[in-house]
Structure formats: structure tokens, C-alpha cells
DOPADO-285445 format. One record per residue (C-alpha): residue number from 1; x, y, z. Coordinates in steps of 0.05 Angstrom, whole numbers, plus 5000, padded with zeros to 4 digits. Example, Ala and Ser with C-alpha at 12.3 -4.5 7.8 and 13.67 -1.06 7.14 Angstrom:
<rs>
R,1,5246,4910,5156 $
R,2,5273,4979,5143 $
</rs>
This chain:
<rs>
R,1,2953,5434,0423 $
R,2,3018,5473,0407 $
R,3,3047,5529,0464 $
R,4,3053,5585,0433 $
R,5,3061,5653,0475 $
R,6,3082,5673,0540 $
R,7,3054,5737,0593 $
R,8,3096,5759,0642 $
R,9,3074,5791,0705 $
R,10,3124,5827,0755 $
R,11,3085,5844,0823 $
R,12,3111,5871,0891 $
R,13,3055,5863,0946 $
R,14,3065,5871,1018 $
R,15,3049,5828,1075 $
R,16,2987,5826,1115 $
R,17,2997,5894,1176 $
R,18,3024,5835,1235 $
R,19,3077,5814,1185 $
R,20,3090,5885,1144 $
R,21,3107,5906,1223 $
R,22,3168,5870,1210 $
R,23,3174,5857,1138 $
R,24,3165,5921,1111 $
R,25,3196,5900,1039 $
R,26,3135,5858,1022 $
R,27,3145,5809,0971 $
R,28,3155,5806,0885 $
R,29,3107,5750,0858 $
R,30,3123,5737,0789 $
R,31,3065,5710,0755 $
R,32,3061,5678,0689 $
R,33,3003,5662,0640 $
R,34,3025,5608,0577 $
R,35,2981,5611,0521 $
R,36,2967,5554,0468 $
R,37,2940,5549,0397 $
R,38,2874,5532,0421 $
R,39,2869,5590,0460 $
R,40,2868,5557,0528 $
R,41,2912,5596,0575 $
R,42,2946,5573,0635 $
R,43,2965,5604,0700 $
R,44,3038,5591,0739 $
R,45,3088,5629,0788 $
R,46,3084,5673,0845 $
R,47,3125,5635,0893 $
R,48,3177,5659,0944 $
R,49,3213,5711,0913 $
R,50,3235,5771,0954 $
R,51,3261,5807,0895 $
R,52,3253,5825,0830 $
R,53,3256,5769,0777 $
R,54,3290,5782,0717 $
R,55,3243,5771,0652 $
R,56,3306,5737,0616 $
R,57,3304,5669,0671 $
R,58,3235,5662,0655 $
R,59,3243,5678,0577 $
R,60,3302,5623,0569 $
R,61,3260,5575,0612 $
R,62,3200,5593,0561 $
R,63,3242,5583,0499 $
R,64,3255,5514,0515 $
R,65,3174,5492,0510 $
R,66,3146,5548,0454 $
R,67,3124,5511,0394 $
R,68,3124,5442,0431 $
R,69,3056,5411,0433 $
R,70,3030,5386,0497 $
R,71,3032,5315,0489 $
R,72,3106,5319,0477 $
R,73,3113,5337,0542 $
R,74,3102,5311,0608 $
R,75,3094,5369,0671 $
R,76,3134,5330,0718 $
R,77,3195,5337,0675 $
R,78,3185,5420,0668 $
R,79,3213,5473,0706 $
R,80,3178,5518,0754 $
R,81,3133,5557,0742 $
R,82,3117,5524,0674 $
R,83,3105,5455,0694 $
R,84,3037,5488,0745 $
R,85,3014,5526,0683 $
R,86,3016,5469,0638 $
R,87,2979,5436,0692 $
R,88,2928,5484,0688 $
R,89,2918,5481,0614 $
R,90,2921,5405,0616 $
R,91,2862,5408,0679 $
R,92,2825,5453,0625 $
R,93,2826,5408,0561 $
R,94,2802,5344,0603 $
R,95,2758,5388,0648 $
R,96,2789,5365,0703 $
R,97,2824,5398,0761 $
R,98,2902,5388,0771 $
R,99,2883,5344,0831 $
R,100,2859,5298,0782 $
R,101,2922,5297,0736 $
R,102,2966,5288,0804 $
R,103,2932,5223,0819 $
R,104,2857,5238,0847 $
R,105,2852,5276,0911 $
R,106,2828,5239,0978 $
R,107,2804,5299,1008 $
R,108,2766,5362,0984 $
R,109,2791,5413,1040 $
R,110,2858,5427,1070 $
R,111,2871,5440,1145 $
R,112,2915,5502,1149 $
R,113,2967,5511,1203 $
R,114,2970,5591,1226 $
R,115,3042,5632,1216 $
R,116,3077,5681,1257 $
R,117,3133,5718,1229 $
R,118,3195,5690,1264 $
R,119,3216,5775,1297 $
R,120,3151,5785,1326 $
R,121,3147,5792,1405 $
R,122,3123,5744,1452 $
R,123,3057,5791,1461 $
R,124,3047,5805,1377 $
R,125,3057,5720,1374 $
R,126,2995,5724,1431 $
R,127,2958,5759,1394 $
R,128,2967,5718,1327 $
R,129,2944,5659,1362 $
R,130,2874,5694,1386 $
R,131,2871,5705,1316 $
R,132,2894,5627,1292 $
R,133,2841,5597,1337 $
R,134,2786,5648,1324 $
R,135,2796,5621,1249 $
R,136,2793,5551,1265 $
R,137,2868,5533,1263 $
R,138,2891,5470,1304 $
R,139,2964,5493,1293 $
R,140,3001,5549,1298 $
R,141,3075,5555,1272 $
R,142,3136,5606,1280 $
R,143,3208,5612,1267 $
R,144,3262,5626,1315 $
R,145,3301,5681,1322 $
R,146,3369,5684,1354 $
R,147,3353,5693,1422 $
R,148,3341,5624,1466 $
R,149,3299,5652,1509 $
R,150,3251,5687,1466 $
R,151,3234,5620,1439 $
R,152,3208,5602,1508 $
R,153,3175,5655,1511 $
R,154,3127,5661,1449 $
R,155,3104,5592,1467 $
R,156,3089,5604,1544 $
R,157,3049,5669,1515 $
R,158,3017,5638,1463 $
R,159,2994,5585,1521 $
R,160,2981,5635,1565 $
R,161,2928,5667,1501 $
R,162,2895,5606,1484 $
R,163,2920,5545,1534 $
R,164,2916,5482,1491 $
R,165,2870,5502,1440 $
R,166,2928,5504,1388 $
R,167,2993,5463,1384 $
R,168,3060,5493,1364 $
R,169,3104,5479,1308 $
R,170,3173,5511,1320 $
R,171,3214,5520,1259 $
R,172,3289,5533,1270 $
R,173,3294,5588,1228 $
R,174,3362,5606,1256 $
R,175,3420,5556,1281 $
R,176,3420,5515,1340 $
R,177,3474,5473,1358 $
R,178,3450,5399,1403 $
R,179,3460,5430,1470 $
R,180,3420,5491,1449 $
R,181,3368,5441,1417 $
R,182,3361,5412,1481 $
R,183,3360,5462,1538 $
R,184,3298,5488,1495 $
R,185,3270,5429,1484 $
R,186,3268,5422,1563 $
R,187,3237,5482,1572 $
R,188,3182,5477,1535 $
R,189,3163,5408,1566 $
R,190,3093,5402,1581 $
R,191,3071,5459,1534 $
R,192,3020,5429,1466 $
R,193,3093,5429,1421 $
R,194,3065,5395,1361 $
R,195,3138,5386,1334 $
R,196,3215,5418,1326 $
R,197,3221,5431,1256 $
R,198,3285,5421,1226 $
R,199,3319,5429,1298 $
R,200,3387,5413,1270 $
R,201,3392,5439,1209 $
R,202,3391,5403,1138 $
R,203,3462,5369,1120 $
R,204,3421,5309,1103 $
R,205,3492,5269,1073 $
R,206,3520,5277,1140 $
R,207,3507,5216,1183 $
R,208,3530,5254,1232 $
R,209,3465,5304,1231 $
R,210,3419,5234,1231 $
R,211,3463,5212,1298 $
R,212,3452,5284,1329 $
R,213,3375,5286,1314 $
R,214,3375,5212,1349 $
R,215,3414,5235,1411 $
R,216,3367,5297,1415 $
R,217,3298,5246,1403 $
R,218,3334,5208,1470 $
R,219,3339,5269,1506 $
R,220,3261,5297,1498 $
R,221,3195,5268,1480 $
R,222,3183,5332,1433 $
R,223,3165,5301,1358 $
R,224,3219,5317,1298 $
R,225,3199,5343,1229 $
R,226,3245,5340,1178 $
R,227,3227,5398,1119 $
R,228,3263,5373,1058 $
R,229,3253,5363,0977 $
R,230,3297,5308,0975 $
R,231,3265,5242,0966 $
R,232,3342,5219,0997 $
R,233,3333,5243,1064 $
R,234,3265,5215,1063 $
R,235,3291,5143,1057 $
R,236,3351,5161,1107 $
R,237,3291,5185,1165 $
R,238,3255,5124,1144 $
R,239,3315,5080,1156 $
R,240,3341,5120,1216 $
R,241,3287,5140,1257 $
R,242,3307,5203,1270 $
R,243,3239,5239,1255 $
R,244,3169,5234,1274 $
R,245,3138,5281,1214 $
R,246,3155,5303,1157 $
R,247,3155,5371,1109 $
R,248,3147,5358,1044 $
R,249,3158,5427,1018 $
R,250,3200,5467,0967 $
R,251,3156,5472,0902 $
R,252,3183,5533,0872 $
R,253,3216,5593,0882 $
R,254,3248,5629,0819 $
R,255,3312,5648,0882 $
R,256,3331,5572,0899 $
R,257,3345,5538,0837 $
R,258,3343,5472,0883 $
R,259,3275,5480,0883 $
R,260,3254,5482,0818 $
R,261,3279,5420,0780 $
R,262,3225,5368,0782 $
R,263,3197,5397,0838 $
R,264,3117,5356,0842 $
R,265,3149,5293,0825 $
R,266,3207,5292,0882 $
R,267,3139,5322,0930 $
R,268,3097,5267,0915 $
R,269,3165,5212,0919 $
R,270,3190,5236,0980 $
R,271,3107,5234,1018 $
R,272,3110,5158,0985 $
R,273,3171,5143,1019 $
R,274,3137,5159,1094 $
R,275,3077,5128,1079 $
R,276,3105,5065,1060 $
R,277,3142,5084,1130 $
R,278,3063,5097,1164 $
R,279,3093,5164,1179 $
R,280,3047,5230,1177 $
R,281,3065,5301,1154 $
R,282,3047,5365,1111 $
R,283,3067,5399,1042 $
R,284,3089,5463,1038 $
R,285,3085,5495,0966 $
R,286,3124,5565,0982 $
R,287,3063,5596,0966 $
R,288,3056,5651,1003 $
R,289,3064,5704,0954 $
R,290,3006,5684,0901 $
R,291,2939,5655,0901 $
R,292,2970,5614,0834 $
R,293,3021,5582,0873 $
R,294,2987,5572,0940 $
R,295,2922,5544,0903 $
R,296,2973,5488,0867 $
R,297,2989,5467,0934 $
R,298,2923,5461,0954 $
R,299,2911,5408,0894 $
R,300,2986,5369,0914 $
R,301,2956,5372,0991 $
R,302,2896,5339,0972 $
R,303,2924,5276,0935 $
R,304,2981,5259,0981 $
R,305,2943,5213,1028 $
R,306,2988,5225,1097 $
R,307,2986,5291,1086 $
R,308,2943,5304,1145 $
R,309,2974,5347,1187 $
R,310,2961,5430,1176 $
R,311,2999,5447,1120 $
R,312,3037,5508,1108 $
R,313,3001,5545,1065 $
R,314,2983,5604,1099 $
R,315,2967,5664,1057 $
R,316,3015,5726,1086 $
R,317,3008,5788,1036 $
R,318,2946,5833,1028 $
R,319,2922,5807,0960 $
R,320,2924,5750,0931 $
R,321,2923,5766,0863 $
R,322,2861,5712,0833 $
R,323,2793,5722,0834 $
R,324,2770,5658,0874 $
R,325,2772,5656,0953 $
R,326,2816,5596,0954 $
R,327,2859,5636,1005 $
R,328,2818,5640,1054 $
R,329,2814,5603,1116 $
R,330,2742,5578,1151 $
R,331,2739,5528,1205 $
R,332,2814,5514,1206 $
R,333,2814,5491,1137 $
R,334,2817,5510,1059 $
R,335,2771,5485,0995 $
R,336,2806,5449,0946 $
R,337,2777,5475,0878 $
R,338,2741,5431,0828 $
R,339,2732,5469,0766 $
R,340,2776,5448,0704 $
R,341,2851,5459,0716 $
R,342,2871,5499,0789 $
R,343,2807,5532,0785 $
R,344,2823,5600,0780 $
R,345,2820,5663,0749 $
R,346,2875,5721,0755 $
R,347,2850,5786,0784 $
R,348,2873,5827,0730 $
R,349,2853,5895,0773 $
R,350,2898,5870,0826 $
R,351,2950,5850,0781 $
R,352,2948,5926,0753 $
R,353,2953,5949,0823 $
R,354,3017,5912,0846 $
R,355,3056,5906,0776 $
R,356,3135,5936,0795 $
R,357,3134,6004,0761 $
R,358,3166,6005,0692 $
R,359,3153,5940,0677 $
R,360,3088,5945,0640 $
R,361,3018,5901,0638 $
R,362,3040,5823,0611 $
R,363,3093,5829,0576 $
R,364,3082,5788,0512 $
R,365,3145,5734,0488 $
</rs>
């Protein structure tokens, strides 16, 4: 089976109302569909991009792989957003799903952790977690902003919504130094904090980060998630102890070029790395801006066996863009598909709707 063509599809779609309040740019999924000489098609793309991608990244990725035949090449070792579509057309010769091809999944659902958007007020974050526990969700997750205090006080209003019916994750979206870390960490004592999330920031080659994170795991009995890509860092929290959980997130984004390179195969190194460590955590796929990319995290979620906390695949923006509910959350959790390949189909109505003006319906290359 030989690759032969390549569609191209530029969307902008904007964020579900509680976070267009405070996003009103929306995001730009870029969505791509790789057709072979056999005429099976694959699916890729529509990760975190908050702008416009220009066709020429994707068309000198693409050159690289047209008139290469699939057993020439192995996914692992292709960029995003190629290396999910060839998954998908893989999935669909063996009539198998990707889950298969990633090593057999151990579970057929995926618990979902809820996410507020890191500006939203202590009452909006309420009023997200009615929400997260009225759809199941065990955890809810936010980001900081740069105010201490209003850190302390989305979690005592979010307790004061649903009392222990949800944990926390708190993601340090913006910097905190150790004494910051730590006169929050104090106040939030006795509240359901599932974990601090990247509390110190990610300069995983300074040993001087690991010794801060250990001072701060003396000073409260809060767990600490490391979110990385970096199989590295993995075996420096393994051989440290200065996490609890960990992220294993980052699987492409057209923006960080970081993420891109071998981006399954350091995801599924870096989980194998804790569990040889019997330590716990979740994937993130950056998926939140395409039912192509968050259903490929579904599949990684469900073969990486200590991947049992909620993972961070909550769908933000209005559409999804595919045909299958596989957004959808019921019960706290998300069905893995099982159909040949990810198990989708692209909404092609939707994709009409959302395409950025002037760029035209698939652009053919």
C-alpha cells in the first residue's frame, strides 16, 4: 500500500460558552486526511493550535512519506499529525483499532477528569463543578492565574458546591516560586486536593528543581504530578522521589515542535518508566481542539496500564468535528472505540462550517 495524496483542512472553532467567556479567540484545528493507493484514507491533526497553521509545515512534513509504502515505515518514527493517520489506515487494513497496533488496550472506557479555564472566577469554577459531578467526573482540574489568593479560593468554592464529591487537580499554569508553593499548599490543607501539578515548573536538568520539589513534598502532604514528554525526567522522579503522579502528555501540537518528534513512543516510554516505579498517573493527548486527536488519546489511554487516574482529555470547543460521540462524557468516563483504525468518521458538514475563510474545502497535495 503506497501513500499517495494528502487533504488539508484549516478550522477555527470556539470553545464551549463557560470557556468562550474568557477565550473568545476559540481555537484553529488543523485536520488532515492521507490517502493511499488502495483507497483507504486516514484521519490525523487537530491538536492545540491557537492559530492558523500554515499549509507549507504540513506540505514539507507530507513530502517526506508520499510515494513510500506503508511497510517502509514504522508510525512511531513519523511526525505529528502523520504518524495518528497512518495509524488509522494501518487499524483499517488489519481491521483493528489503533489500540490494538499500540499494544492491546486493558480497558475499554476512559475516566475523564473535568476542566476549568484557568481566568474563571471562584463562582463560574462553582458552577463548573455542579456541572463535573452531574456528569460523573471524580476529578476536576484548573490552572492558576496570577493571583495567590484566587487559587484558594476556586477550591474552597468548588468545596463549598459539591464538598468531597470531586477532587482537585491544580495545574500551575503561571509561576510560583517554593515559598509561594507552600503558603498555598497550606491553605488548602484539608480540602479533596488530588494533586499540585507541575508546582515548580519544568527545568527537569536542573537538580536543583528535583531538590525544590523534595523540600516542598517535606513541607505538605499534598501529592506532586509531574506533566512531561520526556522519558528523562521520568527516570529522574523515579530515582528522586520527588513526585507522586505523573502526566504523560504532549502528543502533538503543530505550535511546539517539542512535541511532535516521536511523540507515542516517548508517551508510552516515559508511563513504562513509572510503572516499573508502581507509580500511577494520566495521558494527556492535547486534544482538545478535534475529535481526531482527542479520540487517539483515548486509544494511548487505554493501553498504558497505570494510566488510571482521569485523564485530560476533556473536550472544550462546541464541535467536535467527527461523526462518532467519542467526546462525550457519561458516568465520569469515555468509550474507547473498536471499529478498524480510531474508529471514526470526519463530519464533513461540520468541517464546512468551521473551515478559516479563504482557505477552501481539503485542499488536495
Amino acid at each position: 500500500m503506497k501513500i499517495t495524496d494528502l487533504e488539508i483542512f484549516p478550522c477555527h472553532v470556539p470553545y464551549i460558552p463557560a470557556i468562550q467567556k474568557y477565550r473568545p479567540e476559540g481555537m484553529y484545528p488543523t485536520i488532515i486526511r492521507v490517502h493511499t493507493d488502495e483507497g483507504i484514507t486516514g484521519l490525523g491533526g487537530g491538536g492545540h493550535e491557537h492559530r492558523p497553521v500554515p499549509r507549507r509545515v504540513l506540505e514539507e512534513r507530507f513530502a517526506k512519506l508520499k510515494g513510500r509504502r506503508l511497510e517502509e515505515l514504522n508510525p512511531r518514527d513519523v511526525t505529528y499529525p502523520f504518524d495518528v493517520a497512518l495509524y488509522d489506515i494501518l487499524g483499517k487494513a488489519l481491521g483493528v483499532p489503533v489500540s490494538w497496533l499500540l499494544g492491546g488496550r486493558v480497558r475499554d472506557k476512559i475516566p475523564i477528569a473535568y476542566w476549568v479555564v484557568e481566568s474563571a472566577t471562584p463562582e463560574d469554577t462553582a458552577e463548573e463543578a455542579l456541572k463535573a459531578v452531574r456528569l460523573g467526573c471524580k476529578t476536576i482540574k484548573f490552572h492558576t492565574n496570577p493571583k495567590e489568593e484566587t487559587t484558594v479560593a476556586r477550591v474552597k468554592a468548588i468545596h463549598e458546591a459539591v464538598g468531597d464529591r470531586i477532587a482537585i487537580r491544580i495545574d500551575r499554569g503561571y509561576p510560583w516560586d517554593l515559598p509561594m508553593a507552600v503558603r498555598i499548599a497550606r491553605q488548602l490543607k484539608g480540602y479533596n486536593i488530588e494533586c499540585l501539578e507541575d508546582p515548580l515548573g519544568k527545568t527537569w536538568n536542573n537538580p536543583w528543581d528535583v531538590e525544590r520539589h523534595l523540600i516542598l513534598k517535606r513541607k505538605t502532604d499534598i501529592p506532586l504530578a509531574w506533566h512531561t514528554e520526556d522519558p528523562r525526567a521520568f527516570l529522574i522522579a523515579v530515582r528522586s522521589g520527588a513526585i507522586d503522579y505523573f502526566n504523560a502528555g504532549g502528543l502533538g501540537s503543530l505550535e511546539e515542535p517539542g512535541y511532535t518528534e516521536r511523540a507515542v513512543s516517548r508517551c508510552l516510554r516515559s508511563a513504562a518508566i513509572a510503572e516499573e516505579a508502581g507509580m500511577q498517573g494520566w495521558v494527556d493527548p492535547l486534544g482538545v481542539a478535534s475529535g481526531v486527536q482527542h479520540v487517539f488519546g483515548l486509544h494511548l489511554a487505554s493501553v498504558i496500564r497505570n494510566a488510571t487516574m482521569p485523564a485530560d482529555t476533556f473536550y472544550m470547543l462546541e464541535d467536535d468535528l467527527i461523526k462518532e460521540p467519542f467526546c462525550e462524557i457519561h458516568d465520569g468516563y469515555t468509550e474507547v472505540p473498536r471499529e478498524p483504525g480510531l474508529g471514526i468518521e470526519l463530519d464533513e458538514a461540520a468541517v464546512e462550517k468551521y473551515l478559516v475563510e479563504g482557505e477552501g474545502k481539503g485542499h488536495r497535495f
